[in-house]
C-alpha positions as CSV (number, residue, x, y, z in Angstrom):
1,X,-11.5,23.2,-27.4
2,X,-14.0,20.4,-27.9
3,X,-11.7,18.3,-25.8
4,X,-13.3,20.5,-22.9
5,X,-16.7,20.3,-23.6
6,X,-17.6,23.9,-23.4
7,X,-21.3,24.6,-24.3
8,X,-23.2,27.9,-24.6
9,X,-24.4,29.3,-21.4
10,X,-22.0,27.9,-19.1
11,X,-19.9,29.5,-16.8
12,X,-16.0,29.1,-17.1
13,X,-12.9,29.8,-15.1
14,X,-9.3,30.3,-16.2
15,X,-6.7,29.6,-14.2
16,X,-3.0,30.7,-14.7
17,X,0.1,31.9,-13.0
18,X,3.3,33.9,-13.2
19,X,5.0,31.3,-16.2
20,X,1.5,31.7,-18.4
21,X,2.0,33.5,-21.7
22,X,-0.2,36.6,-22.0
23,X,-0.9,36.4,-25.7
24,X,-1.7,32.9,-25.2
25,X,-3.8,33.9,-22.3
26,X,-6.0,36.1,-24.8
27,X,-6.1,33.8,-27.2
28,X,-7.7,31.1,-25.0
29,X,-10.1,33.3,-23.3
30,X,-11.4,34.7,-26.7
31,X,-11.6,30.9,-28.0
32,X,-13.6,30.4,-24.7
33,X,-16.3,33.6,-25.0
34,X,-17.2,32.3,-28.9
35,X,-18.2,29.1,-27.3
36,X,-20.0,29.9,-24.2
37,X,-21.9,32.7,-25.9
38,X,-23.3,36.0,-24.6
39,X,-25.3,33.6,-22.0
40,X,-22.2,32.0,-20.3
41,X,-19.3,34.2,-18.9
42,X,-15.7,33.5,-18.9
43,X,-13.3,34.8,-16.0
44,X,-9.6,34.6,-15.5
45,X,-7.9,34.0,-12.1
46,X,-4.6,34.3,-10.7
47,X,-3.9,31.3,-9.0
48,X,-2.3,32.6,-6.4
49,X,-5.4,35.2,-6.0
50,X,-7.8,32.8,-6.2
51,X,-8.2,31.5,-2.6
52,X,-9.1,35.3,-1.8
53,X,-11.2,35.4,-4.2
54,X,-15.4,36.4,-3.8
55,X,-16.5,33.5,-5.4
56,X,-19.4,31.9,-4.4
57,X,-20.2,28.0,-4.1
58,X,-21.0,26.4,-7.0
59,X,-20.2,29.2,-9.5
60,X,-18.7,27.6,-12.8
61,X,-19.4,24.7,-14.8
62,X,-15.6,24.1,-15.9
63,X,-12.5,25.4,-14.5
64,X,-9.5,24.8,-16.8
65,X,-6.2,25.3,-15.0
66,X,-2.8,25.2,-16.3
67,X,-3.7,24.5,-19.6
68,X,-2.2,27.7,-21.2
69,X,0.5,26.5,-23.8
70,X,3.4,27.2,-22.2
71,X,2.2,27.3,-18.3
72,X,4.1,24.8,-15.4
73,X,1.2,25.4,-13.2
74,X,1.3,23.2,-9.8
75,X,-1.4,22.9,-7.8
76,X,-1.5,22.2,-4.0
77,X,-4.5,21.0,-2.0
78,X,-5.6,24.2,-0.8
79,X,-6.2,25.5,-4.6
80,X,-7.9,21.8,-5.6
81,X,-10.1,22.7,-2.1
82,X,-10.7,25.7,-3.6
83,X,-11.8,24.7,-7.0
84,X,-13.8,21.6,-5.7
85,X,-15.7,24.4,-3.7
86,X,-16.6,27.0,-6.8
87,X,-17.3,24.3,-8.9
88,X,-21.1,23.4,-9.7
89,X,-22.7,19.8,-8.5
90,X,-21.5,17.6,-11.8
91,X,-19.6,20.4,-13.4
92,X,-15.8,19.3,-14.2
93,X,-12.1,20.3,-13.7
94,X,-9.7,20.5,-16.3
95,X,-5.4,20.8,-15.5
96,X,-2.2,20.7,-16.5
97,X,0.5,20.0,-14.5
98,X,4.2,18.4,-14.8
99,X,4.8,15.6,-12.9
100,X,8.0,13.0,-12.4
101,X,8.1,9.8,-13.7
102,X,9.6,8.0,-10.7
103,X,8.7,9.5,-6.8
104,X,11.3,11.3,-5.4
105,X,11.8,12.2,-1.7
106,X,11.2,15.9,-0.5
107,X,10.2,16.8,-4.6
108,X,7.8,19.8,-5.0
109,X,7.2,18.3,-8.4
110,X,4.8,15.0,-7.7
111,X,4.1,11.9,-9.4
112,X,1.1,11.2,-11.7
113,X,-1.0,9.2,-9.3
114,X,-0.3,11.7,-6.4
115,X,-2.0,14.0,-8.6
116,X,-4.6,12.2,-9.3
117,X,-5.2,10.9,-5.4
118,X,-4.6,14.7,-4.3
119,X,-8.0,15.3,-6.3
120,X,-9.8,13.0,-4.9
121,X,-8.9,14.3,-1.7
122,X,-9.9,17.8,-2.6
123,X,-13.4,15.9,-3.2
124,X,-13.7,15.1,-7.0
125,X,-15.0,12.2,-7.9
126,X,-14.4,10.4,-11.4
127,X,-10.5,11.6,-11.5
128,X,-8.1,10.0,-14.5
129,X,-5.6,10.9,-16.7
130,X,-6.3,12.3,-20.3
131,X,-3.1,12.7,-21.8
132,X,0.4,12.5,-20.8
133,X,3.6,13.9,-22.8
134,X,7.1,15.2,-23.0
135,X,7.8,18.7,-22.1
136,X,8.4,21.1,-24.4
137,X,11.8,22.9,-24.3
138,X,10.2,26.2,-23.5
139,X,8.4,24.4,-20.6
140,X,11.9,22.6,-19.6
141,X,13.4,26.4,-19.3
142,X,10.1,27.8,-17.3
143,X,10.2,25.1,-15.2
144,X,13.7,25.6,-14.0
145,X,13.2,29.5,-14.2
146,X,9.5,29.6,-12.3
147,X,9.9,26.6,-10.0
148,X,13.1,26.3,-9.2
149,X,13.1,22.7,-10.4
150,X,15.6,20.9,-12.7
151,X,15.2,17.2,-13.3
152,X,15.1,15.3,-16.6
153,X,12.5,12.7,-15.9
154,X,9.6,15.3,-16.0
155,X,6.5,15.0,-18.6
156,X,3.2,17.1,-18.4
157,X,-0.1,15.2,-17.6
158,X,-3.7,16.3,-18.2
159,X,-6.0,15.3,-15.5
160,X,-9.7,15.7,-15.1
161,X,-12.2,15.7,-12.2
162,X,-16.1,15.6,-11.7
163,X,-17.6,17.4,-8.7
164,X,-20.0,15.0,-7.5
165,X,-24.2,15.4,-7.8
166,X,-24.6,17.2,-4.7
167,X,-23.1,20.1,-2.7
168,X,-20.9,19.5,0.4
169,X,-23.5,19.2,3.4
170,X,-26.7,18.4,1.9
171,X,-28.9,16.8,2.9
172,X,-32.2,14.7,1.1
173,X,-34.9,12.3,2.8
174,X,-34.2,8.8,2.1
175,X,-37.4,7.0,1.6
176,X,-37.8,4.1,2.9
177,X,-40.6,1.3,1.7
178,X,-41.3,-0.1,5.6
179,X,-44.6,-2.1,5.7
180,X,-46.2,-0.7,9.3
181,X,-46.7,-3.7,11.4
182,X,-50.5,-4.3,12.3
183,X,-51.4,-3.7,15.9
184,X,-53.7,-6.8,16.1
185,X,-52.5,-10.2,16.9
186,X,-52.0,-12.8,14.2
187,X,-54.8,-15.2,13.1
188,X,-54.1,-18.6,14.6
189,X,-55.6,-21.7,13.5
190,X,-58.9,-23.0,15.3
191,X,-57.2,-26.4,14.8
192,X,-54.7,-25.9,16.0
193,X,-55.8,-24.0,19.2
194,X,-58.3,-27.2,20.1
195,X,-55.1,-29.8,19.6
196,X,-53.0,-27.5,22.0
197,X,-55.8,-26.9,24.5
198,X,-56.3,-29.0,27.4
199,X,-59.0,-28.5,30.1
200,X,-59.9,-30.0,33.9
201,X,-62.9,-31.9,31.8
202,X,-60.9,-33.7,29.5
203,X,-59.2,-35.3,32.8
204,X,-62.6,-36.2,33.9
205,X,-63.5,-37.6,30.2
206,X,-63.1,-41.3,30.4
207,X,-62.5,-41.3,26.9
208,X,-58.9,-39.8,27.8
209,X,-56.5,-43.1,28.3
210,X,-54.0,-41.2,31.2
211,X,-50.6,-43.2,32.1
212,X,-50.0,-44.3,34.5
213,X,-46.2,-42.9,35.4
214,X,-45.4,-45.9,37.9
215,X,-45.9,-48.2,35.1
216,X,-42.9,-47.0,33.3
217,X,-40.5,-48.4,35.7
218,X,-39.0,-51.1,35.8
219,X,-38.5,-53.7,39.1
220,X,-34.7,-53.7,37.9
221,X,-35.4,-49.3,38.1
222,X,-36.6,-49.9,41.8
223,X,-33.5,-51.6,43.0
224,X,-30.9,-49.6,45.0
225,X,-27.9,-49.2,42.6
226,X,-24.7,-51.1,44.4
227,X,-22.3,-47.8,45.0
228,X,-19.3,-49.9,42.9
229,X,-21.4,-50.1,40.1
230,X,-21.3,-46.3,40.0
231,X,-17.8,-45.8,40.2
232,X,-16.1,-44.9,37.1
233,X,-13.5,-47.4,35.1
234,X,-10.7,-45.3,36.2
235,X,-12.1,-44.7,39.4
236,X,-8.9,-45.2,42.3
237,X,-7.4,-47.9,39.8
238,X,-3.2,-47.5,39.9
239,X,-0.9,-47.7,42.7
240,X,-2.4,-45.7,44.7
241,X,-5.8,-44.7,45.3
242,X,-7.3,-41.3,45.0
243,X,-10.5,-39.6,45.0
244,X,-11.6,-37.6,42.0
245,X,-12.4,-34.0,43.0
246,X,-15.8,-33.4,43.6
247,X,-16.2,-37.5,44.5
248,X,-19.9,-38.9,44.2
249,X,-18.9,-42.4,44.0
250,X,-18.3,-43.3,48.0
251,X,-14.2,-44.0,47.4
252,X,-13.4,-40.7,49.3
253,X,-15.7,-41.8,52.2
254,X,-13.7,-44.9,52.1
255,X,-10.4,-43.9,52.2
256,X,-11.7,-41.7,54.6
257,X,-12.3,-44.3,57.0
258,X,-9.0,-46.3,56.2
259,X,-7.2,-42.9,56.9
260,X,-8.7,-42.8,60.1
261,X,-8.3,-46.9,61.1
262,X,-4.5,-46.5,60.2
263,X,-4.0,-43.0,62.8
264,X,-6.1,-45.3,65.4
265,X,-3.6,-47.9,64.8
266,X,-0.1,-46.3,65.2
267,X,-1.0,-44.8,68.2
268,X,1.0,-46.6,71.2
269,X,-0.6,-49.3,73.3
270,X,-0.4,-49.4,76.6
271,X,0.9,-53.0,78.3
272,X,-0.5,-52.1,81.8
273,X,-3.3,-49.3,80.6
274,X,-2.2,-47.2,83.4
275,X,0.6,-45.1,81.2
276,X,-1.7,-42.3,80.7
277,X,-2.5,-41.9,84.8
278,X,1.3,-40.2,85.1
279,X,4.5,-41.4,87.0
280,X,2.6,-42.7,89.8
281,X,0.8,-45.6,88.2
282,X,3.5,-46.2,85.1
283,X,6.2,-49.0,85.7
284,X,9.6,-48.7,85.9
285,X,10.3,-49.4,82.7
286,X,7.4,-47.5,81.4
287,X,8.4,-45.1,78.0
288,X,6.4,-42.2,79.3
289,X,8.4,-41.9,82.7
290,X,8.9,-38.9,83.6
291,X,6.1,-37.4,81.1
292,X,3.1,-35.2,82.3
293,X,-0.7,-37.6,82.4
294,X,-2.1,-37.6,79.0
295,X,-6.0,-38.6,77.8
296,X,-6.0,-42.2,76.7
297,X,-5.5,-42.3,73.0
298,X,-3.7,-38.5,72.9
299,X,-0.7,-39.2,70.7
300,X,2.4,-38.5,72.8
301,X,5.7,-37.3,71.2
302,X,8.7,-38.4,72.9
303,X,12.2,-36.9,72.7
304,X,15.1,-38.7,72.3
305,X,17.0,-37.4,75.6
306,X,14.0,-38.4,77.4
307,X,14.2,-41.5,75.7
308,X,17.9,-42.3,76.2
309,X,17.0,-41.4,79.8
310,X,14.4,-44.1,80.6
């Protein structure tokens, strides 16, 4: 019993179920009352009882479950929620349970660490596994006669828990070491306030050498830059020429123009000047015969029955 570390004065439940022995029921409790003394208090719960049970938070120190010789005791998460909840801020939970070696789909029976993680699910803190060994034949048979179960790769682990220092929605005041800013504004250095100052007297001081800004340019900064000095490297190199988007450099200006001098150009000159007057000033062998007056350089499409025509 020292493995549990019962003490005088604390309170203790026991936990068993339909495959617990009674004489070894007795024999644990009376073990249990010798060390918690007439100051402590032992009760015994069925587990199936004990979610309807009229315990109070926080009410025992240790709850041993399962550990019966002889009990195949398995525990789901609304009994670990339960326990979690009765048992004291740092008090400790002690079970037995048999587990399978390897995980097996749809089991009832779980593994070791899904033990362990159901636990800390439940809310325990410091959870790991104190022992771990075969099962005894009598626990084989009460596991296949109480369960239901029959596999060959079972053993029986001991786990234990540690409800954690405080009690599920507590709350405590964090104290915080926050120096309080001052109100007043920091101390700045005399020095450095008369270095940094400047007034309408010291431009009046003929002490004060003042620049004059004209005399930092340069005749060669006066000049009026040549616009194919400013074109870049690139700048309408290639077969054919092309203005970069957003063109600073003149070239879009200029092919512009050369646009423009090439449409003035294709339009069709007049031998007589008289072709845009109409049929009665053309000659007869005028292109436009035929075709209405037109403004004097309006570009005039001819089509090519009117031109077979003529």
């Amino acid at each position: 019993m020292a493995d549990f570390g019962i003490s005088a004065g604390q309170f203790v439940a026991v936990v068993w179920d339909k495959s617990s022995s009674v004489e070894a029921l007795k024999d644990l409790v009376d073990k249990l009352q010798e060390l918690t003394g007439d100051e402590g208090r032992v009760s015994v719960e069925n587990i199936n009882q004990l979610v309807q049970s009229a315990h109070k938070e926080s009410s025992f120190d240790i709850i041993l479950s399962g550990v019966i010789p002889g009990s195949t005791t398995l525990h789901n998460a609304e009994i670990l929620a339960e326990m979690a909840r009765i048992l004291r801020p740092g008090g400790c939970l002690f079970l037995k349970e048999p587990v399978e070696t390897a995980a097996v789909n749809n089991s009832k029976v779980k593994t070791a660490p899904k033990l362990c993680s159901a636990l800390t699910l439940s809310g325990l803190v410091e959870v790991k596994e104190l022992q771990r060994e075969s099962l005894s034949p009598e626990e084989i048979q009460s596991v296949q006669e109480h369960l239901g179960y029959h596999s060959d790769s079972l053993l029986s682990v001991q786990i234990t828990g540690k409800k954690p220092n405080f009690e599920v929605g507590s709350s405590s005041q964090l104290k915080l070491s926050i120096a309080k800013k001052s109100s007043g504004k920091p101390a700045v250095d005399p020095a450095a306030v008369k270095l940094w100052t400047l007034s309408a007297n010291d431009m009046e001081d003929e002490s004060v050498d003042l620049i004059d800004s004209d005399e930092l340019l340069d005749p060669e900064d006066l000049k009026k830059p040549d616009p194919a000095s400013l074109r870049a490297a690139s700048c309408g190199e290639g077969k054919k020429r092309k203005a970069c988007k957003n063109c600073t450099c003149g070239l879009a200006e200029e092919l512009e123009k050369e646009k423009s001098r090439d449409q003035m150009s294709s339009q069709p000159k007049s031998a007589c000047g008289n072709c845009y007057l109409g049929d009665a000033f053309r000659c007869a062998s005028c292109p436009y015969l035929g075709m209405p007056a037109f403004r004097p350089g309006e570009k005039v499409l001819l089509s090519n029955s009117g031109l077979h025509d003529a």
